[in-house]
N, C-alpha and C positions, 0 to 999 in steps of 0.2 A: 793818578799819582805814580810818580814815578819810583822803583826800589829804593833810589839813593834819596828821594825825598822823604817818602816813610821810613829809613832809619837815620835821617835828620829829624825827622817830628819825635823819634823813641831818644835820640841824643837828647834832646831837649826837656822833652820831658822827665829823663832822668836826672835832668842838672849837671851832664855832663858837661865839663869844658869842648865849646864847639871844637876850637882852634888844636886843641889837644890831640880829639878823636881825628878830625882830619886828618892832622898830621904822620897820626897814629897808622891809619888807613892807606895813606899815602905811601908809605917807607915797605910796604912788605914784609914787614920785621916776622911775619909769620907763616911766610909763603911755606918755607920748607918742613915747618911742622905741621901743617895744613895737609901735604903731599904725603908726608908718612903718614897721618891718621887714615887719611885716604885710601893709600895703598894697603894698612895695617886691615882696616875696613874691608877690603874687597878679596884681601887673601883669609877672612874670616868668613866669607860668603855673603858682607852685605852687596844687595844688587840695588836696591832702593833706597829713597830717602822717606820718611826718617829711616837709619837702621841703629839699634842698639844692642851694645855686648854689653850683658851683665856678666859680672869675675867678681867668684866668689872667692874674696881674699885669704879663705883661710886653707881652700882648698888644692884653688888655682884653675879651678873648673869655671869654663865661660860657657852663657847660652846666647844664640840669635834671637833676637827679636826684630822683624825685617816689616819694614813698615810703618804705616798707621797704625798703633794698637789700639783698643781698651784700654783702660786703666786696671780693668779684673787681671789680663794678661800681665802685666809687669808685679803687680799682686802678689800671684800665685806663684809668677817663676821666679820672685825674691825671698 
């Protein structure tokens, strides 16, 4: 199976509008904010996928999580 066919089988099974998502897919409508999380991401020190910044909204303090984690990991650093 190919990637664009496994998220044709998740399209579907979500009851997404095929013709919608295509379209959707097709237009790039999110290239440039794709490029900034990107870049946001890599001047943050993610070097891997997955990577996740936790930001504590009240602080304003963010921590890496780079990787594969645990579930105990996102846990304890939340």
């Amino acid at each position: 199976m190919t990637a664009r066919q496994l998220v044709a089988s998740i399209v579907d099974g979500l009851g997404i509008d095929k013709e919608d998502f295509d379209t959707c897919l097709s237009s790039n409508k999110y290239d440039q904010m794709l490029a900034l999380h990107m870049y946001e991401g890599q001047k943050a020190g993610v070097s891997g996928r997955p990577g996740n910044i936790l930001v504590d909204l009240k602080s304003g303090n963010a921590r890496l999580l780079s990787g594969a984690q645990p579930l105990g990991n996102f846990t304890k650093n939340i």
